[in-house]
N, C-alpha and C positions, 0 to 999 in steps of 0.2 A: 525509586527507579522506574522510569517508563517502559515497556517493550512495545516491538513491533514488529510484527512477522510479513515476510514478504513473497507473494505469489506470481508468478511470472514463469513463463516456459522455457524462456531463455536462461539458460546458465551464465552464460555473461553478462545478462544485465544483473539475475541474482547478486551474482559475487560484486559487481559495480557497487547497487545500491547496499550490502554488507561492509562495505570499507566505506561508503559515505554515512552510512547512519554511525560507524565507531566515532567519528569524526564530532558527535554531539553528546556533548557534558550528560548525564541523566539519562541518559535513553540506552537500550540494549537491544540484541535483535532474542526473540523469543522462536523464532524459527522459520525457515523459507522451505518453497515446494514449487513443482514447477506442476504439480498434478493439481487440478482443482477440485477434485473431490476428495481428496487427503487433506488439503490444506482447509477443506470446512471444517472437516474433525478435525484437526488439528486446531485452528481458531477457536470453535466450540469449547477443546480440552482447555487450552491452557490461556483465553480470553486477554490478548493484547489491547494494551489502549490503543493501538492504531493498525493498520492494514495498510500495505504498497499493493495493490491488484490491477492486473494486468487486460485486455477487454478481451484480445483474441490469445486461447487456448485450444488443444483441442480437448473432444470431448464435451467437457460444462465451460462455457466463455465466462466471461468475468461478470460480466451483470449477471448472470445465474448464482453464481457467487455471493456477488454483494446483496441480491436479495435476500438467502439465506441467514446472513450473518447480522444482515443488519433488523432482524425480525425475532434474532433471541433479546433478551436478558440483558445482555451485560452487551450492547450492541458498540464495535470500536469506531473512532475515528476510523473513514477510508478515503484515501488518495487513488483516485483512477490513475493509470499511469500507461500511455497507447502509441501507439504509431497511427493508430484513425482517431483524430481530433473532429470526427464528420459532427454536425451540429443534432442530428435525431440520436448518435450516443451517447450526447452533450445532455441532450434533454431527458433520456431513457436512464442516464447514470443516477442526475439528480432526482427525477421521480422516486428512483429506488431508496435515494437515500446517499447516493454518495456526498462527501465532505468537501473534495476537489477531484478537478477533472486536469490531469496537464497531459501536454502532447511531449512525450519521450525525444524530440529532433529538437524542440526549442527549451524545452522548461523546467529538462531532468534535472538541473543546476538547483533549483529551485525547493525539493523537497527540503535538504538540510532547513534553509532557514523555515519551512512551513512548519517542522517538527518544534525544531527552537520556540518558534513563536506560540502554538497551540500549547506545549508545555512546559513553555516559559522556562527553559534553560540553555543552559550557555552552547557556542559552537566554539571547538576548539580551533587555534588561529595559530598557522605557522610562519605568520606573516609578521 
């Protein structure tokens, strides 16, 4: 079983992206926070294969984030996930190390099958 914990300040989009990751065969969610320095220790403790991080929080932004995480050990997949698609957080994410970068208006659709695909399991279809 996969997990993936999700960081984002919005409580809505939390719970959104919680009922889309149930939705993929293999994967579980390991825990979400909308506090970004909880959710380092938290990532840290319990090391998801994957990361949803979010860029604008307050307090630590999301690249502060992902640099942290992705400099341990056991470093996850991460999906930047934003409302500024501007092109210098484009470049600043991957420097860091992010995996993907989408814009939350056009491309939030989109994580399910990115999960499916990097960990090669199925999407449930109620179609």
């Amino acid at each position: 079983m996969r997990t993936v914990y999700i960081v984002d300040d919005s409580q809505a989009v939390r719970e959104r992206l919680i009922g889309m990751i149930s939705e993929v065969e293999g994967i579980t969610l390991s825990g979400a926070s909308g506090d970004p320095s909880e959710a380092v220790g938290a990532i840290c403790r319990l090391h998801p294969d994957a990361v949803i991080l979010d860029i604008r929080m307050p307090g630590m932004n999301g690249i502060q984030v992902l640099r942290e995480i992705k400099q341990g050990q056991c470093a996850p997949m991460v999906i930047m996930l934003t409302n500024y698609p501007f092109g210098q957080y484009r470049r600043e994410c991957a420097e860091a190390g992010a995996d993907y970068f989408l814009n939350k208006s056009t491309e939030f659709e989109k994580i399910n099958e990115i999960l499916a695909r990097i960990f090669q399991v199925e999407l449930h279809s109620d179609n």
